[in-house]
C-alpha positions in Angstrom: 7.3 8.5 1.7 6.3 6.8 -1.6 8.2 3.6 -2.2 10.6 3.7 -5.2 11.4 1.5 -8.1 14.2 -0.6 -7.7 14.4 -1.3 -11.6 12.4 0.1 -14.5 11.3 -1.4 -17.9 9.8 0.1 -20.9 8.3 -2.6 -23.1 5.0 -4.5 -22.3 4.8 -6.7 -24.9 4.7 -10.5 -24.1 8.3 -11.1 -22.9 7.8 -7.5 -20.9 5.0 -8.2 -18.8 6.8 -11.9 -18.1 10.1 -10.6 -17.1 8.5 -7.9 -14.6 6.0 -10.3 -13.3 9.1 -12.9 -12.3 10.7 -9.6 -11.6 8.5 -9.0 -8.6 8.1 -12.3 -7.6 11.4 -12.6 -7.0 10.9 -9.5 -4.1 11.5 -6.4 -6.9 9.6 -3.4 -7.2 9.3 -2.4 -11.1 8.5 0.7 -12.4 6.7 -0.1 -16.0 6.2 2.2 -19.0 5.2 1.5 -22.7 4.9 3.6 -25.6 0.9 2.8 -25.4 0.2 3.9 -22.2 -3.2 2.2 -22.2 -1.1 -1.3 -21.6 0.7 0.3 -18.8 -3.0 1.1 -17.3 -4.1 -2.5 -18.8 -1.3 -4.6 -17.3 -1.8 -2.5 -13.7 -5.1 -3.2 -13.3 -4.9 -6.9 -15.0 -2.1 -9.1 -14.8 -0.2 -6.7 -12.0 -2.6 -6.5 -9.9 -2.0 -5.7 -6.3 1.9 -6.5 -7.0 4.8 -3.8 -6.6 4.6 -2.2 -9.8 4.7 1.3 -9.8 3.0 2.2 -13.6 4.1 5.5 -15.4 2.8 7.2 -18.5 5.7 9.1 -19.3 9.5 8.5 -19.8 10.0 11.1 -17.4 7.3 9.5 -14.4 9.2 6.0 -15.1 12.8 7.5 -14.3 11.7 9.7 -11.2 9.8 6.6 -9.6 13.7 4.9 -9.5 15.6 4.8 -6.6 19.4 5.6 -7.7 21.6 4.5 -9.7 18.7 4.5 -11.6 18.7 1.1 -13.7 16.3 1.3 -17.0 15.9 -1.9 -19.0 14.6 -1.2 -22.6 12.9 -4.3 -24.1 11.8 -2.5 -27.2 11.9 -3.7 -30.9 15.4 -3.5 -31.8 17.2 -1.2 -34.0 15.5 2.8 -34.3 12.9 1.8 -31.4 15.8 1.4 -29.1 18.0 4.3 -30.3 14.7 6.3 -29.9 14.4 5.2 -26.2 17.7 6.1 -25.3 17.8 9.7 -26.5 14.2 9.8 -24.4 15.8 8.5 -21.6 19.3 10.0 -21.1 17.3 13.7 -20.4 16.5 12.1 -16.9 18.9 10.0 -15.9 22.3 11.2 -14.3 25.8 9.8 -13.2 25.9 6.3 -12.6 22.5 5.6 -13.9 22.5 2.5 -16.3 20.5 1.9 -19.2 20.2 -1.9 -20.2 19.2 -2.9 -23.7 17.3 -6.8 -23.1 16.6 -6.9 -26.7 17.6 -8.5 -29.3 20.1 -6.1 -31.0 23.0 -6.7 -33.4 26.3 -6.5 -31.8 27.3 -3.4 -34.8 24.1 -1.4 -33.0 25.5 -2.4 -29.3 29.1 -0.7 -30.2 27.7 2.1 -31.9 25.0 3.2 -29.0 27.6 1.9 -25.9 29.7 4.7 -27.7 26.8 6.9 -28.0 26.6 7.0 -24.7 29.4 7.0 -23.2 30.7 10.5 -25.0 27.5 11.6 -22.5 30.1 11.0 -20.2 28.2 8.9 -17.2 26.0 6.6 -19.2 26.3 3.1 -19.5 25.0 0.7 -21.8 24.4 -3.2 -20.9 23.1 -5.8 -23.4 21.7 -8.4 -22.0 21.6 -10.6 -25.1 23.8 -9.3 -27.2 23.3 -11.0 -30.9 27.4 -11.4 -31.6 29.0 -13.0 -34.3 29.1 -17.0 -34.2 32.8 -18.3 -35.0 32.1 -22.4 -35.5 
């Protein structure tokens, strides 16, 4: 039986391919996706070389190589990038699967999508850096 995932990101820009490399190091197996598939190939064959990354080329390939609760972390440009990646994502996910925005999104955005998904009903939103207001 193929091994699954035990987290997923879709982002392979700079502070991607860092997080899932420390990721693994630290004894995780990572599904990877980006929007440019050609870095997920790129990244697989370079930089994750024979390490447990499990590489997808679709949205759909990412979730179904995730052991459950599915956990997806989008580390996407923030604002419509990530708004766009949750409606792509919520198809294949399912009760207590969790979707985890590691951007860098303004808390207005965070309220409004953790909303989003909750009328979805099983859904749940995590920032991991959540940009809030400063009170000095």
């Amino acid at each position: 039986m193929k091994k699954l995932a035990d987290i997923g990101l879709i982002g392979l820009a700079v502070m991607g391919e860092n997080l899932v490399l420390n990721m693994e190091r630290n004894g995780y197996t990572v599904g990877v996706f980006n929007r440019t598939v050609e870095k997920v190939d790129k990244f697989i064959n370079g930089r994750g070389a024979g390490k447990n990354f499990i590489g997808a080329h679709s949205i759909e390939e990412l979730c179904a190589s995730l052991e459950r609760p599915r956990k997806v972390m989008l580390l996407v440009k923030a604002g419509k990038p990530v708004d766009d990646f949750i409606d792509m994502v919520i198809p294949y996910l399912e009760p207590g699967d969790i979707i985890i925005d590691g951007g860098n999104s303004h808390f207005p955005d965070t309220i409004r999508r953790t909303k989003y998904v909750k009328k979805k009903d099983f859904y749940t939103l995590v920032p991991v850096f959540p940009a809030e207001k400063k009170v000095h």
